[in-house]
C-alpha positions as CSV (number, residue, x, y, z in Angstrom):
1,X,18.9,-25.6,57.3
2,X,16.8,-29.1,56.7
3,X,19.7,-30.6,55.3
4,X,21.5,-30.2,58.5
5,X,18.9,-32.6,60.2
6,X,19.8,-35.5,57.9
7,X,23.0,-37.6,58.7
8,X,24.5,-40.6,57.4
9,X,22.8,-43.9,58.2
10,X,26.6,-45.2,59.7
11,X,26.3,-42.7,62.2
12,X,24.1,-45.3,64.8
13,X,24.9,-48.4,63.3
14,X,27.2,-49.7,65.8
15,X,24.9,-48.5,68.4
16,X,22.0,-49.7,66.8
17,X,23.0,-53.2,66.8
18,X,24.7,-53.5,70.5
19,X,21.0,-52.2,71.7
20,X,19.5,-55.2,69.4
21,X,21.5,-57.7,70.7
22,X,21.3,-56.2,74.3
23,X,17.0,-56.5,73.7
24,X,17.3,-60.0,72.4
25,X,19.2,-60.7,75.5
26,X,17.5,-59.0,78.3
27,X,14.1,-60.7,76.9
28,X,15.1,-63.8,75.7
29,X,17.4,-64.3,78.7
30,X,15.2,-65.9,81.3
31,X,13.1,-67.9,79.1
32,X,16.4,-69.9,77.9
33,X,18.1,-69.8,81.1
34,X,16.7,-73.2,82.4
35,X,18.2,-74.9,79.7
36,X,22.2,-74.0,81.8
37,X,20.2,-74.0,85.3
38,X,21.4,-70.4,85.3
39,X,18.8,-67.7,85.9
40,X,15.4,-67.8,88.4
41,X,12.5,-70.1,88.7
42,X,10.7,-71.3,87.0
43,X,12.9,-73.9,85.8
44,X,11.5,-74.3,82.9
45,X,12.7,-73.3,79.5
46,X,9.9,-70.9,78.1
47,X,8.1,-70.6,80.8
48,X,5.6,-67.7,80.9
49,X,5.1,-65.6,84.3
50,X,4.2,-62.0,85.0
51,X,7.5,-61.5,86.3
52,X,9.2,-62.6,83.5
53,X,6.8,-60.5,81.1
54,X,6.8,-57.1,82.6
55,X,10.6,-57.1,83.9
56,X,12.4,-59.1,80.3
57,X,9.9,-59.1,78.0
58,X,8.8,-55.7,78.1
59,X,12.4,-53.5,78.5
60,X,13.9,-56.0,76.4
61,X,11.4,-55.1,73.4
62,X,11.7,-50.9,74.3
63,X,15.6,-51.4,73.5
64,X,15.2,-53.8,70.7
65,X,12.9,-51.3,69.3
66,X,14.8,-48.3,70.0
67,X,17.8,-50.1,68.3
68,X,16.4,-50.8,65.1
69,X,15.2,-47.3,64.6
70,X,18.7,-46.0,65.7
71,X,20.4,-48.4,63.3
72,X,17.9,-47.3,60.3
73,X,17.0,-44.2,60.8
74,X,18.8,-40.5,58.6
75,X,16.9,-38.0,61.1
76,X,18.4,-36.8,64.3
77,X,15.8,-36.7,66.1
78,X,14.0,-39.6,65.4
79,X,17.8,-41.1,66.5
80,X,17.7,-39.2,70.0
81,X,13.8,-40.4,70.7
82,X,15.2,-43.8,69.8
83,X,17.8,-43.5,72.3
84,X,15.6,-42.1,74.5
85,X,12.9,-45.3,74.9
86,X,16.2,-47.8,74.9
87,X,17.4,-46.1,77.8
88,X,14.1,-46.3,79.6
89,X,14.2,-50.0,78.5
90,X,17.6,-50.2,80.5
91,X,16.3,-48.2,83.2
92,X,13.6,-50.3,83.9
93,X,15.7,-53.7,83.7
94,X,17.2,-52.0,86.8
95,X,14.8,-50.4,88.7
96,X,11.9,-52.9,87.8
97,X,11.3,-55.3,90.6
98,X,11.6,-52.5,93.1
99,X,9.2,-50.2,91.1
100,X,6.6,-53.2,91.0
101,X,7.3,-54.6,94.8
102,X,7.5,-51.2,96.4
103,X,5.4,-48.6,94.8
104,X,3.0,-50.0,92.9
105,X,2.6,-52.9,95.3
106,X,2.6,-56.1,92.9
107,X,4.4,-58.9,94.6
108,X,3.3,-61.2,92.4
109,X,5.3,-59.8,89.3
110,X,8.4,-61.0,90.7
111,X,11.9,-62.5,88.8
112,X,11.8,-65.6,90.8
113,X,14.3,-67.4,93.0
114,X,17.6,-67.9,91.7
115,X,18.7,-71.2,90.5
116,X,21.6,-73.7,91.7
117,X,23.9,-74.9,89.3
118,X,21.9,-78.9,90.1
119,X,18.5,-77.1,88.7
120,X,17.1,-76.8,92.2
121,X,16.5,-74.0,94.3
122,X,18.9,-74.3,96.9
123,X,20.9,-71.7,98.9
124,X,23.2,-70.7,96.2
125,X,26.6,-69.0,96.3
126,X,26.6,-64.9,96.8
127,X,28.7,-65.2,93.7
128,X,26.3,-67.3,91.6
129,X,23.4,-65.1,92.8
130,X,25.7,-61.6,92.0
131,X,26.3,-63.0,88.6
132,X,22.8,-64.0,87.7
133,X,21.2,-60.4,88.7
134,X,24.1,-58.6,86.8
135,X,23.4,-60.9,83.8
136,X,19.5,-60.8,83.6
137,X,18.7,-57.2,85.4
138,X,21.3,-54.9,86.9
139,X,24.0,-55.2,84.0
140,X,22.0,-55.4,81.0
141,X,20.5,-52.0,81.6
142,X,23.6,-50.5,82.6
143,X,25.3,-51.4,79.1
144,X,21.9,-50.2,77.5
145,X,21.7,-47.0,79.4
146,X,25.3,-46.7,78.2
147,X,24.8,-47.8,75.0
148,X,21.5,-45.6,74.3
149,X,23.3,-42.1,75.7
150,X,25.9,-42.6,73.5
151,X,23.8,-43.2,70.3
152,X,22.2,-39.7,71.7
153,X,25.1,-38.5,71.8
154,X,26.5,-39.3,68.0
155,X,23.1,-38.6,66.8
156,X,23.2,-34.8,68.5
157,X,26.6,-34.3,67.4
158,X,27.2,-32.0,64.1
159,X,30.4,-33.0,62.1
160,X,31.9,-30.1,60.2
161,X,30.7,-33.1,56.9
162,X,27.2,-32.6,57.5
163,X,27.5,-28.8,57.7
164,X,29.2,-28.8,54.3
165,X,27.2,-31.2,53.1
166,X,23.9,-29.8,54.2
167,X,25.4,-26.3,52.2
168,X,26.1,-27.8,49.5
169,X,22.8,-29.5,49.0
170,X,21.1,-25.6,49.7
171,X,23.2,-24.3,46.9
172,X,21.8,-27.1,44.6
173,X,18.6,-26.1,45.4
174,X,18.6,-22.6,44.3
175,X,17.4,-23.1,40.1
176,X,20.0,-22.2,37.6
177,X,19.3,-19.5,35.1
178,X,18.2,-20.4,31.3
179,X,14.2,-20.0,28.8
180,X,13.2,-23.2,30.6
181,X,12.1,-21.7,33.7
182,X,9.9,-19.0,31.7
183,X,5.8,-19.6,31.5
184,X,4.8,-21.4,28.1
185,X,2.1,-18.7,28.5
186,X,3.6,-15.5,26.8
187,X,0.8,-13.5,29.1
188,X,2.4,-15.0,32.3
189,X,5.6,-14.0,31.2
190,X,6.8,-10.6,32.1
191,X,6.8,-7.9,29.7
192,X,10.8,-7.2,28.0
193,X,11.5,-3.5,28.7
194,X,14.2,-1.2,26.9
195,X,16.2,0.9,28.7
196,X,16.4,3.2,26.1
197,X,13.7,4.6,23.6
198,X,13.8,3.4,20.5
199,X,15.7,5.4,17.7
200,X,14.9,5.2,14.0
201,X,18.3,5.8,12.7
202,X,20.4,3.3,15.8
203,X,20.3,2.1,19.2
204,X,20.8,5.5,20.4
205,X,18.1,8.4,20.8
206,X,18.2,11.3,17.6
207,X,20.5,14.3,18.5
208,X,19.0,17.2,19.2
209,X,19.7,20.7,19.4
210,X,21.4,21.8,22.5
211,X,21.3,25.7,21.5
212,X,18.5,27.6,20.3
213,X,18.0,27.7,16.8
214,X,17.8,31.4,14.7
215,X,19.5,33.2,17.0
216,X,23.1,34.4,16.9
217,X,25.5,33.9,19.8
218,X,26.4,37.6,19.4
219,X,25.3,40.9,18.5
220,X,25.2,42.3,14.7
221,X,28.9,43.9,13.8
222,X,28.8,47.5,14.6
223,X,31.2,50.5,13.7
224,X,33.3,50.6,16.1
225,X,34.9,53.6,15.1
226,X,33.7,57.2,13.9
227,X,34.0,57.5,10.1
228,X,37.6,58.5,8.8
229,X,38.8,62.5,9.1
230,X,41.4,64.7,7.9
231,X,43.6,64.9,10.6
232,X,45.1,68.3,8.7
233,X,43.3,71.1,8.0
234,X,43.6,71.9,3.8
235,X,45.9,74.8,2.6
236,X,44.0,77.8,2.0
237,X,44.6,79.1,-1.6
């Protein structure tokens, strides 16, 4: 049934707006990171590189995207596509760099160095460093590819509501009986018929005769017997 493809607009909402504000993150991230001294070089608040561009900007705007048609969106699988390009967004916050550095052989779209807590580069702690590749790369796509496959997930899902729902809205459908669904036209109309003649004395057909008329059922009355005699001869005289 069609009705079985639409769902509630609640159903993604909360995943709609965790992919949003993961997307605003994961872009926004490294452009306001030199403002703490927490992220990778440039230190420079808004500063534009390739690195930044094809490994924040980009994934960043694939889950924003995908977010705001999971969070509006009534059709199932519009929602699963929608999931679909966050998680790739995720995916590629992840597996970025190394795509670019190693396959496709760009070393010049690269994250940058990580900072120092002074705003140089310096040799920073392993924790320091850890923390700012889970919080710019590694962990924002892991909560988006979580996030994402479980918007998928909700949007796949049929609740026994939207069965009923979905038959209830077919029964609807079906016209009700009554003169206003006839033709104006009485020649686009179909024709009444009777299932019985018509009769001039009722509703019902004339009676007629179930025996043959001017005959008799039985044969003329017949002497049965042979006329009277004396049973006695008469005296003679």
């Amino acid at each position: 049934m069609a009705g079985v493809a639409q769902i509630p607009r609640s159903r993604g909402s909360l995943c709609g707006v965790l992919l949003v504000l993961l997307g605003l993150w994961g872009g926004l991230a490294p452009f306001v990171g030199p403002y703490f001294h927490f992220g990778f070089t440039p230190d420079k608040a808004f500063g534009y590189t390739s690195g930044r561009l094809y490994l924040s900007v980009i994934p960043g705007a694939a889950a924003l995207i995908g977010g705001l048609l999971v969070l509006m969106t009534r059709s199932r699988t519009v929602g699963i596509l929608s999931g679909l390009l966050a998680a790739l967004g995720g995916a590629w916050f992840i597996a970025g760099f190394a795509t670019t550095a190693d396959v496709l052989k760009k070393l010049t779209v690269s994250p940058g160095l990580p900072m120092d807590s002074s705003g140089g580069i310096a040799l920073t702690s392993t924790i320091r460093t850890y923390a700012e590749q889970l919080s710019f790369f590694a962990g924002v796509g892991i909560l988006v590819i979580f996030v994402a496959a479980l918007a998928m997930g909700r949007f796949s899902m049929l609740a026994a509501r939207d069965a009923s729902a979905a038959g209830s809205a077919g029964y609807g459908s079906y016209p009700s009986a009554g003169p206003d669904q006839y033709p104006d036209d009485p020649e686009d109309a179909p024709a009444p018929q009777t299932q019985y003649p018509a009769a001039p004395t009722g509703q019902f057909p004339a009676t007629q005769q179930q025996y043959p008329a001017g005959t008799g059922q039985f044969p003329p009355a017949q002497q049965q017997f042979p006329p009277a005699q004396d049973d006695f001869p008469t005296s003679a005289s």
